[in-house]
Residue, then its C-alpha position, 0 to 999 in steps of 0.5 A: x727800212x724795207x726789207x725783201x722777203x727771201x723766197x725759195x723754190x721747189x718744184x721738180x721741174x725746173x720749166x716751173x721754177x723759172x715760170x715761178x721766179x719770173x713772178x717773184x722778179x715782179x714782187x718785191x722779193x728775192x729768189x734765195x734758191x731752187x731745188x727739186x723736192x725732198x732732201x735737196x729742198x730741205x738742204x736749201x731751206x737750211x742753207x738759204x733761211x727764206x722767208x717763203x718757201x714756195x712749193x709747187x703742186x702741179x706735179x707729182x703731190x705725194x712728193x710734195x707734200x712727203x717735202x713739206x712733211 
């Protein structure tokens, strides 16, 4: 059985996340959920239990990494 990996997205810009998904859509993996950083992703992860969370860090890394922390 092959199963997809679930993946969820953080970046606080949502041009990125669409930038982000369109390369997962090409994988064979599934967009669970989008949020920005900090709580709301953190809320989403739990909501969602993806197998991947990507983090972008073409923005702000602070605010990234205080996520990821």
């Amino acid at each position: 059985m092959n199963r997809q990996l679930r993946v969820l997205l953080v970046d606080g810009s949502a041009a990125r996340r669409s930038a982000l998904r369109n390369v997962v859509d090409d994988l064979p993996a599934t967009v669970v959920g989008e949020a920005g950083y900090g709580v709301r992703a953190i809320r989403v992860a739990e909501e969602t239990r993806p197998d991947v969370v990507l983090v972008s860090l073409a923005g702000p890394r602070d605010r990234a990494l205080r996520t990821l922390l």
